[in-house]
C-alpha positions in Angstrom: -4.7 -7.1 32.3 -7.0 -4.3 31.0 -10.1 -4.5 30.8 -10.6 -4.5 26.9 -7.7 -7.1 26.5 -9.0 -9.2 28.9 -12.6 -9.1 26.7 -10.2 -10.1 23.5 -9.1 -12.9 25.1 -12.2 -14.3 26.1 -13.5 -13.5 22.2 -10.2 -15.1 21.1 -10.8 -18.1 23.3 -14.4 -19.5 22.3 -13.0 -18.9 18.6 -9.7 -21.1 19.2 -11.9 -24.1 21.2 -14.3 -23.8 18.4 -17.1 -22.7 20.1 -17.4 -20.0 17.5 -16.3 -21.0 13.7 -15.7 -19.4 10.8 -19.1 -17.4 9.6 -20.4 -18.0 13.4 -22.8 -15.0 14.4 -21.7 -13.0 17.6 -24.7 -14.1 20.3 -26.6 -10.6 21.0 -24.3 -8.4 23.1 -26.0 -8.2 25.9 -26.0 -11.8 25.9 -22.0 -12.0 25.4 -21.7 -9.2 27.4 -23.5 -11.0 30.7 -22.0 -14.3 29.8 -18.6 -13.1 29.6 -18.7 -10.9 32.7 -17.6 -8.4 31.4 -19.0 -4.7 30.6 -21.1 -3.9 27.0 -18.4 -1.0 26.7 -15.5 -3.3 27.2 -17.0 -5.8 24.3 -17.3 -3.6 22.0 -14.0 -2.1 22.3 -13.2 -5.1 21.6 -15.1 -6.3 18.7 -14.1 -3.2 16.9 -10.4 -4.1 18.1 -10.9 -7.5 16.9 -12.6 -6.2 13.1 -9.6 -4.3 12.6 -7.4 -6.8 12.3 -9.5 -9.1 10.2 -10.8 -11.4 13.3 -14.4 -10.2 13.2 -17.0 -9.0 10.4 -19.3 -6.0 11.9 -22.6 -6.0 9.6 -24.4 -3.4 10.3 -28.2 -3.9 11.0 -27.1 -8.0 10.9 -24.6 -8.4 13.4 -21.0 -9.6 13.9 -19.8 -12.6 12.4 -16.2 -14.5 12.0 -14.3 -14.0 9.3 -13.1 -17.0 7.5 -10.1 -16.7 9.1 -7.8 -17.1 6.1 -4.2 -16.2 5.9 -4.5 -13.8 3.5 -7.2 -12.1 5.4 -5.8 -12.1 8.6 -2.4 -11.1 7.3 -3.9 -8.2 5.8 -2.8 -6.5 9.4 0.9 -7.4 8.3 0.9 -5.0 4.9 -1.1 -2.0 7.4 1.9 -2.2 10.3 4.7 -2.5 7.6 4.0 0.6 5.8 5.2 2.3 9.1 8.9 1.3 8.8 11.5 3.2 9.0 14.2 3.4 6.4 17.1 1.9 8.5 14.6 -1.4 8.9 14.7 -1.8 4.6 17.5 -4.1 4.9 15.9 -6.1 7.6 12.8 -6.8 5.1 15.2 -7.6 2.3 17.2 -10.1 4.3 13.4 -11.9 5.4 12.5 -11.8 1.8 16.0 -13.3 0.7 15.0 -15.8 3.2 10.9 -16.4 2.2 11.2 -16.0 -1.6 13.7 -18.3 -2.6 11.5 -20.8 -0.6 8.6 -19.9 -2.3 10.4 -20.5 -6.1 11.4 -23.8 -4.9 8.0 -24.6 -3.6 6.4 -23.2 -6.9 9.1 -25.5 -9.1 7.5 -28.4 -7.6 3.4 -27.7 -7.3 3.0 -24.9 -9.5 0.2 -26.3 -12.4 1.1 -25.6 -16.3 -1.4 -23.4 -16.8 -0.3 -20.9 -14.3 3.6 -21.6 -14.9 1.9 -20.4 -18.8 0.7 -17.3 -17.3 3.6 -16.8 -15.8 5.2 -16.9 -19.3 3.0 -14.1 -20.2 3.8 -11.5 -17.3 7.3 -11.8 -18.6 6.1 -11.5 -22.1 4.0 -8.9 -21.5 6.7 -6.8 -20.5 8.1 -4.2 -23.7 11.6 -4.5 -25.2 12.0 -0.4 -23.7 9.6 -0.5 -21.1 9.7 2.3 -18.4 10.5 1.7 -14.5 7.0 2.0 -13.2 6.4 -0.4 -16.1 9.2 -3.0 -15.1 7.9 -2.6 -11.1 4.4 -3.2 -11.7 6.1 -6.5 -13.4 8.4 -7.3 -11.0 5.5 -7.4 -8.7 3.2 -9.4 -10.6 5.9 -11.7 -11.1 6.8 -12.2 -7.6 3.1 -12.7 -6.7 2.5 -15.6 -9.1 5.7 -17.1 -7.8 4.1 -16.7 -4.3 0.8 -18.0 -4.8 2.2 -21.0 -7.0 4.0 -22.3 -4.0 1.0 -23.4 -2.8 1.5 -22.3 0.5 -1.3 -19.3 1.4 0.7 -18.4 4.3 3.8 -17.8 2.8 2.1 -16.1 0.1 0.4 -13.7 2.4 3.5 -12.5 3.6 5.7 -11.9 1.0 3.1 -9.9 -0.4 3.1 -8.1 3.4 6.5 -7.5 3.1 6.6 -6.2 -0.5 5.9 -2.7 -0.1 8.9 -1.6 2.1 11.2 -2.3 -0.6 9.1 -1.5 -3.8 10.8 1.9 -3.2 14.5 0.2 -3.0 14.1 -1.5 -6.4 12.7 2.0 -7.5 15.8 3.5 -6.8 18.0 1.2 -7.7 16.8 1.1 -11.2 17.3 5.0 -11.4 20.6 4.9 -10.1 22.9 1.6 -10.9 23.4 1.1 -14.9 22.3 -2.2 -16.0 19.7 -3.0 -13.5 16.3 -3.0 -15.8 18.1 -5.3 -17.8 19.7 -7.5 -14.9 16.3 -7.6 -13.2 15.0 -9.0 -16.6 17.7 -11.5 -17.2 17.2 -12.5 -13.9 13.4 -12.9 -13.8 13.7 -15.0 -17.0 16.3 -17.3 -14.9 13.6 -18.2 -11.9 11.0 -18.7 -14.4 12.8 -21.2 -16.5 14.1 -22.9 -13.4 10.5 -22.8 -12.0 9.0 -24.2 -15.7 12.0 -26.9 -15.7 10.6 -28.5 -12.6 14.4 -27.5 -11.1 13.4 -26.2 -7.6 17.1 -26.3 -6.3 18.1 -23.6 -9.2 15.1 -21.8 -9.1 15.9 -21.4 -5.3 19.2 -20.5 -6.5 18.4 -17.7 -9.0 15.7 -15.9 -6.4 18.4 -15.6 -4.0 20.6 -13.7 -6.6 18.3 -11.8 -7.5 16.8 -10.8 -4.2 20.4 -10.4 -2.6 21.5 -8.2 -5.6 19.0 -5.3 -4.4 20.2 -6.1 -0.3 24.0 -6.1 -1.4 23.3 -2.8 -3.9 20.9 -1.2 -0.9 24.2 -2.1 1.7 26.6 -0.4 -0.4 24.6 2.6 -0.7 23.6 3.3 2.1 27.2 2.7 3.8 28.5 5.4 0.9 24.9 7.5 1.3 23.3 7.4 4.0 19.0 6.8 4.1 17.0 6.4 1.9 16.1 9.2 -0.2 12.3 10.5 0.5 9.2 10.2 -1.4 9.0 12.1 -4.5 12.7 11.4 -5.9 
């Protein structure tokens, strides 16, 4: 094992017996270091591995700390390593969120509180009677975030948020290309939230997997007629 992994591991291990806790101060490094056996170089290739991906907090002139270790924050990696996909792997993230987001409108059917079913309400409502495509994605996503976070679950949350950016582009050009789908997208929208506000988590599962498979189906045939994606700056 190198050198700097096996330092990660030994970092990773005193955080998962509980030795160190969330908010726990690094001891001094030359104190890990020694204690550790392992070299000052090698631990700090490793804290700054280890602060990259959310694990540690490097203060300078303080010291390092852990993070709080939430979900969102460690999942905060997943949005970074996403953003490298390739086109041919869209499909792959639509099928996961065909798979996550239905869950997720069930879940919110059930524990999602009144008042933030109500401002749910108002993304929808917020939305014009002619609005533009940026207008309706910037919806779409606030939408699918409040669905996400009223599941309850923080995990989940975090990664269909993650998983959100490889296909903002799909439902971009979807809308510019296939007649009808601003309006389908609304119609459909309206369905998950009135399942969702009806306390109905078995249709409001039902509508988010319409709605998600529409753009997966639409992005299938496409791309079997088309070919990839189209690049930035269509």
């Amino acid at each position: 094992m190198p050198v700097t992994d096996e330092a990660i591991e030994k970092i990773k291990a005193m955080i998962v017996s509980g030795e160190l806790r969330p908010g726990s101060r690094l001891p001094k490094e030359s104190d890990l270091a020694e204690r550790l056996g392992l070299s000052r170089n090698s631990l700090r290739e490793a804290v700054k591995a280890l602060s990259i991906i959310r694990v540690l907090d490097v203060r300078q002139g303080d010291g390092t700390y852990v993070t709080s270790l939430e979900p969102n924050l460690l999942l905060d990696a997943l949005a970074f390593v996403v953003d490298f996909h390739q086109d041919n792997t869209v499909l792959e993230f639509l099928e996961v969120r065909r798979i996550m987001e239905p869950a997720a409108a069930a879940m919110a059917a059930r524990a999602m509180s009144d008042e933030d079913i109500a401002a749910l309400r108002q993304v929808l409502d917020s939305l014009s009677d002619d609005p533009s495509l940026e207008e309706l994605i910037d919806n779409d996503l606030v939408f699918h975030r409040g669905i996400a976070a009223g599941s309850g679950n923080t995990v989940l949350c975090s990664l269909i948020e993650g998983l959100s950016g490889p296909t903002a582009r799909a439902r971009i050009w979807r809308g510019l290309t296939e007649e009808g789908a601003v309006e389908r997208t609304r119609l459909q929208h309206r369905a998950i939230f009135e399942a969702i506000a009806g306390r109905n988590p078995q249709l409001a599962h039902a509508w988010a997997t319409v709605h998600v498979a529409g753009v997966e189906q639409w992005l299938r045939n496409t791309l079997g007629a088309a070919g990839p994606l189209p690049a930035d700056g269509f």
